[in-house]
C-alpha positions as CSV (number, residue, x, y, z in Angstrom):
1,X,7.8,-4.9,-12.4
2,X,5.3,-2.9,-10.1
3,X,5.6,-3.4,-6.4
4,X,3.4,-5.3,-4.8
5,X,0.6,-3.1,-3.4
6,X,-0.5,-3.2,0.5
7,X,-3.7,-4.6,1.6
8,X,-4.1,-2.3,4.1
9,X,-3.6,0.9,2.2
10,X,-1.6,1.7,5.3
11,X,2.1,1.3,4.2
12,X,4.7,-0.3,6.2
13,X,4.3,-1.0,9.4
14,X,8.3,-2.1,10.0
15,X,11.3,0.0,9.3
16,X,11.9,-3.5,6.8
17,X,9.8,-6.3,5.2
18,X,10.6,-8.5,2.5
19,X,8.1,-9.7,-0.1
20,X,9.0,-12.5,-2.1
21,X,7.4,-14.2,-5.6
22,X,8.4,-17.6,-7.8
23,X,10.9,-14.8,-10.0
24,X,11.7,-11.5,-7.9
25,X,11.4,-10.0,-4.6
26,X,10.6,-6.7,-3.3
27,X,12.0,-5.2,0.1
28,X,9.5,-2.5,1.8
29,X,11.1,0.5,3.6
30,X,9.5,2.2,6.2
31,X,8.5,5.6,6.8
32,X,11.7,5.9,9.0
33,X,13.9,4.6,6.4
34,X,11.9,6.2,3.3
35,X,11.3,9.5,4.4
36,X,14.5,10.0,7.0
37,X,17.2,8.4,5.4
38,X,16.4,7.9,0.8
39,X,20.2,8.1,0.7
40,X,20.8,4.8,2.6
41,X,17.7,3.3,0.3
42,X,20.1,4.5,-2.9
43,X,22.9,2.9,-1.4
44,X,21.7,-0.1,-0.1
45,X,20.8,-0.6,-3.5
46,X,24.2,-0.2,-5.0
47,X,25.3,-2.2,-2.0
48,X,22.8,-5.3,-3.5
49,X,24.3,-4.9,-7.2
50,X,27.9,-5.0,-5.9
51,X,28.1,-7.6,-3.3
52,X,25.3,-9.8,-4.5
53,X,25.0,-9.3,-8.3
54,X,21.0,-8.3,-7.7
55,X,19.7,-8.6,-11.0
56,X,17.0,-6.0,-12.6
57,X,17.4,-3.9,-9.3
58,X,14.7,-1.7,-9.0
59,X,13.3,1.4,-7.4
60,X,9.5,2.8,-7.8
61,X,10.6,5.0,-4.6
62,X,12.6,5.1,-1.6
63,X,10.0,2.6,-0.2
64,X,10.4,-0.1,-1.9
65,X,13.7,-2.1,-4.0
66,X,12.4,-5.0,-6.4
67,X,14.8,-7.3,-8.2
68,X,14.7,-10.7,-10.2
69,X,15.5,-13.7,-8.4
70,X,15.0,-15.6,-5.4
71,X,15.1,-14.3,-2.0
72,X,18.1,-16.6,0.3
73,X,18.4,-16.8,3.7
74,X,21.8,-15.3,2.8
75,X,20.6,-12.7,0.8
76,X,17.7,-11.6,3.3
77,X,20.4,-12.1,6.7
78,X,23.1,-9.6,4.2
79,X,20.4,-6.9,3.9
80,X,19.0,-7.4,7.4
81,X,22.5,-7.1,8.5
82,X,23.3,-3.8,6.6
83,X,20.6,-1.9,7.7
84,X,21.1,-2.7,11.5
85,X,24.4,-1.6,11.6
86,X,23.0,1.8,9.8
87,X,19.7,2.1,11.7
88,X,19.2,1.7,15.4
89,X,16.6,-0.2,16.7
90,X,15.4,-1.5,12.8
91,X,12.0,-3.3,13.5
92,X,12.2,-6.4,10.6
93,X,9.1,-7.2,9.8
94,X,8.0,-11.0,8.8
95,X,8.5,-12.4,5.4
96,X,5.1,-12.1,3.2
97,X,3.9,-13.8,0.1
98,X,0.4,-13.0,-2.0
């Protein structure tokens, strides 16, 4: 699975975005989040196996996390909600779909 590329050529605008497809979705990291902090990227990741069995979890980079499945409410509130209490002032961006 290769992440879905940016329109823009620009990158992220948003510390956080969320991508989602029929089968999988991707969440975008910032440069703020990429760059600054990879370690909370790898354990945000562990953090979406353990607590909510992500399937296929994925990781091109630090910028972007790609698994199989559908993207809940719960599921997008739980990782919203982990990286505000780890990041101050996280700028979420909206949800997109190709």
């Amino acid at each position: 699975m290769e992440p879905t590329p940016d329109p823009s050529g620009q990158g992220p605008r948003h510390d956080l975005a969320f991508v989602h497809f029929p089968d999988h979705f991707e969440v975008w990291f910032g440069d703020r989040i990429a760059l600054d902090r990879p370690d909370l990227v790898d354990e945000c990741a562990e953090w979406l196996e353990d607590q909510f069995g992500a399937v296929n979890l994925g990781q091109i980079d630090h910028q972007t996390l790609l698994a199989d499945g559908s993207l809940t409410e719960d599921l997008r509130s739980g990782i919203t909600g982990w990286w505000e209490a780890r990041i101050p002032d996280l700028a979420v961006g909206p949800d997109g779909q190709p």
